[in-house]
Structure formats: structure tokens, C-alpha cells
C-alpha positions as CSV (number, residue, x, y, z in Angstrom):
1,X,54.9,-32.5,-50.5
2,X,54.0,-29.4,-52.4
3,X,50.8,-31.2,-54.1
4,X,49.7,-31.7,-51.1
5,X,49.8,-28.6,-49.8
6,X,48.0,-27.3,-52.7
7,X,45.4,-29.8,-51.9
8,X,44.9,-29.1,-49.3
9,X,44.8,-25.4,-49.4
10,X,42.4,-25.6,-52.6
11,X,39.9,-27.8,-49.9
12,X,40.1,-25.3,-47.7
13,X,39.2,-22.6,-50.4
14,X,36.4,-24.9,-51.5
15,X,34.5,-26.2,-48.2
16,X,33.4,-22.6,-47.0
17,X,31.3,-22.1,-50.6
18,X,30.0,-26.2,-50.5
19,X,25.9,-25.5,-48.7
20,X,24.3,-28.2,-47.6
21,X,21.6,-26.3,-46.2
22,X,20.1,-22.8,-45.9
23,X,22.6,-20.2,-44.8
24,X,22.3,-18.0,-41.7
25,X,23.0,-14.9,-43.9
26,X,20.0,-15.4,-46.0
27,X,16.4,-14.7,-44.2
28,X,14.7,-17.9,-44.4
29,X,11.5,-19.2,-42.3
30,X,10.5,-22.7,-41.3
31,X,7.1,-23.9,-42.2
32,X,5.6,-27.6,-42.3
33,X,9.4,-29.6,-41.9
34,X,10.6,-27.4,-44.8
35,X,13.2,-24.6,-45.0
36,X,11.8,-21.5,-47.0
37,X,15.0,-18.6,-48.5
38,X,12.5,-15.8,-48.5
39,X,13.6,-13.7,-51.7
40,X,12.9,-9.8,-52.3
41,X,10.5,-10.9,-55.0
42,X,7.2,-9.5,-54.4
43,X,4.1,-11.2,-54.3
44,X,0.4,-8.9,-55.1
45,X,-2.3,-9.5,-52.3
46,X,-4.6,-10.4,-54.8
47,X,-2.2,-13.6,-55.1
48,X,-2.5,-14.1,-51.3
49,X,-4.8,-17.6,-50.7
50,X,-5.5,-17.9,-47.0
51,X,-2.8,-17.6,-43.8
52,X,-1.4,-21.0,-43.1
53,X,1.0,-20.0,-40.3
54,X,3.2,-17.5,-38.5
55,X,6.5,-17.4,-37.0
56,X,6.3,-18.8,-33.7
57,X,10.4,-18.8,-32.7
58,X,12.7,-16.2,-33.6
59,X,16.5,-16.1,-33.1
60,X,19.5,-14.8,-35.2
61,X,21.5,-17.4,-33.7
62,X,22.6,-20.8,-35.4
63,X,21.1,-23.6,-34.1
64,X,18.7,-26.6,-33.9
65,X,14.9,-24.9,-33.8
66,X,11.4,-26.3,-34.6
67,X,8.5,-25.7,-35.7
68,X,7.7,-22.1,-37.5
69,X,11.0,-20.8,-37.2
70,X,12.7,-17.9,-38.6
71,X,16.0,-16.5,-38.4
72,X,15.2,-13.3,-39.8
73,X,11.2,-12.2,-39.0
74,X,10.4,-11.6,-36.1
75,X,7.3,-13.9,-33.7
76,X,4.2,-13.4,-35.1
77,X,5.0,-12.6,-38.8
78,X,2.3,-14.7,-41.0
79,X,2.9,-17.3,-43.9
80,X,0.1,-17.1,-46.9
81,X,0.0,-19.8,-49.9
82,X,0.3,-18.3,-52.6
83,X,-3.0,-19.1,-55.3
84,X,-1.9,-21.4,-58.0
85,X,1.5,-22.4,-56.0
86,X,1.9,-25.7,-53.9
87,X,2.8,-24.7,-50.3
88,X,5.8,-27.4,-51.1
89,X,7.0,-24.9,-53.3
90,X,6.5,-21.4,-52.4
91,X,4.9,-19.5,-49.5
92,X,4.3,-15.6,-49.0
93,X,5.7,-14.0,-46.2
94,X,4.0,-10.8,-44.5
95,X,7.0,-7.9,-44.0
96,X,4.3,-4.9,-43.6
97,X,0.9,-4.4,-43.9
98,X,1.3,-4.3,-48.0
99,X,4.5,-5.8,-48.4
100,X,4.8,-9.8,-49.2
101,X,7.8,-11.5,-50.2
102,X,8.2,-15.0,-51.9
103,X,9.9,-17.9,-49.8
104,X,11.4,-21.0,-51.5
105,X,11.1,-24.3,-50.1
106,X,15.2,-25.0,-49.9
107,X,14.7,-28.5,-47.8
108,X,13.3,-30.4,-45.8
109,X,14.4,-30.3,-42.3
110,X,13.0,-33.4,-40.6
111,X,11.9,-32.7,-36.9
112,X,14.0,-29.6,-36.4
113,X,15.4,-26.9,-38.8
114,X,18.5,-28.3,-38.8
115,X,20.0,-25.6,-41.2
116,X,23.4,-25.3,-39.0
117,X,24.3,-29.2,-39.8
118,X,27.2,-28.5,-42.2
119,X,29.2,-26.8,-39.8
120,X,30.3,-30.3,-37.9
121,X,31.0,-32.0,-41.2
122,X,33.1,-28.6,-42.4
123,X,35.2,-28.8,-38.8
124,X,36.0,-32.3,-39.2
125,X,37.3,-32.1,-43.2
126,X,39.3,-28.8,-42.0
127,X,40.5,-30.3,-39.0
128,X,41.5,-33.8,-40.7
129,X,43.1,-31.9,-43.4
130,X,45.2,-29.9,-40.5
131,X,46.2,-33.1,-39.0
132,X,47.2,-34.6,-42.2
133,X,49.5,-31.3,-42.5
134,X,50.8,-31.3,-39.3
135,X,51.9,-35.0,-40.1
136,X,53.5,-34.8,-43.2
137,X,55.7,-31.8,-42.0
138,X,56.7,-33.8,-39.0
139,X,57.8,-36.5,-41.4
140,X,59.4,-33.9,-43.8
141,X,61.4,-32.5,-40.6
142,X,62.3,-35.7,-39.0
143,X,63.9,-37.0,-42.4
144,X,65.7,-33.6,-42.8
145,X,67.0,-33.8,-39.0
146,X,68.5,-37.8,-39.9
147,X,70.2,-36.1,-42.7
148,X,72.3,-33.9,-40.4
């Protein structure tokens, strides 16, 4: 009974750090089906190509959101390729009038920016791990009460 409690525990210490897709904490922007983790690395205008999109949604909340998406900038902040650099790779984002930070292509997202789709899978390990718990204590209790 104990090793399964220290199973389980451990799985419950593990799941939270498991990411399947971008995180909510990190600013990140959707561009052409792919999820972009913008990073504080700079990037110099004179890399700047040409402007190949903006933020058209903005929300801080989790959820299922498409086209150019960002959790972070607000609706209207641009997307530049970067010269030398495949847009399938890394794209500039505009923060100020001078200021352009690197995004990373993280994923693809298919037809929506489905970066909140580990939560499901991480509520039904937890709870299938809390109903396994709550069964073999049931058990453990049942065969102690016999005993009396």
C-alpha cells in the first residue's frame, strides 16, 4: 500500500512540470498554425525583412483561439521575418517603436491555438490516480474492519 502511495504522489509531483504545449505564463503569439514563445532576445531593425502579420485576438485567458493570436501583446502588435531565418523557425515581434523581440516556433497548432489542451489529459491522470486512492484505502479499511 505504501508504494503506491508513493506512486502516486511522485505522479502527481511530475504531471504539473510534463508541457505538451506552450504555457500561459510565457508570452507567446500565434502566426500561420504555429505557436511562437516570444523570448527577451533582441532582434536589430536592420534584421527586420518585411511585416507578415499582426495580432488580431488578444486575451490572457486560456482557451481555444485562432488565427494571429496572442496571449500576451496586445491587437495590433506586428510580426516581421527575420532576414536569413525561415518564418517556420523564428519571427520578430514589435514591443515599441525600437524594441523587437525573437519568437520561437514551439508547435503547430492545427486550426486553433490549442495551447490549453494538456489541461484535460492532466485532470483525467490526477483524477484516475485519486480514484485509484480512494479504492485501495476502501479496501485497506474494509479488510481492517473484517478483522475486528
Amino acid at each position: 500500500m505504501g508504494k503506491i502511495v508513493t506512486l502516486l504522489f511522485a505522479v502527481f509531483l511530475i504531471i504539473p512540470s510534463v508541457r505538451v504545449a506552450a504555457s500561459w505564463t510565457d508570452p507567446f503569439v500565434t502566426y500561420s498554425d504555429g505557436v511562437y514563445t516570444v523570448t527577451e532576445e533582441l532582434v536589430e531593425e536592420q534584421l527586420l525583412d518585411h511585416q507578415i502579420g499582426k495580432v488580431t485576438l488578444h486575451s490572457p485567458e486560456e482557451g481555444n483561439y485562432s488565427g494571429n493570436f496572442s496571449n500576451s501583446y496586445p491587437k495590433g502588435t506586428a510580426y516581421y521575418s527575420i532576414k536569413g531565418t525561415s518564418k517556420n523557425k523564428e519571427i520578430a515581434i514589435k514591443a515599441d517603436d525600437h524594441t523587437f523581440f525573437k519568437a520561437t516556433f514551439d508547435h503547430s497548432n492545427g486550426a486553433a491555438a490549442k495551447v490549453s489542451g494538456h489541461i484535460p489529459w492532466t485532470l483525467v491522470i490526477m483524477g484516475g490516480a485519486t480514484v485509484l486512492l480512494l479504492y485501495f484505502f476502501r479496501k485497506k479499511k474494509r479488510h481492517e474492519l473484517r478483522r475486528i
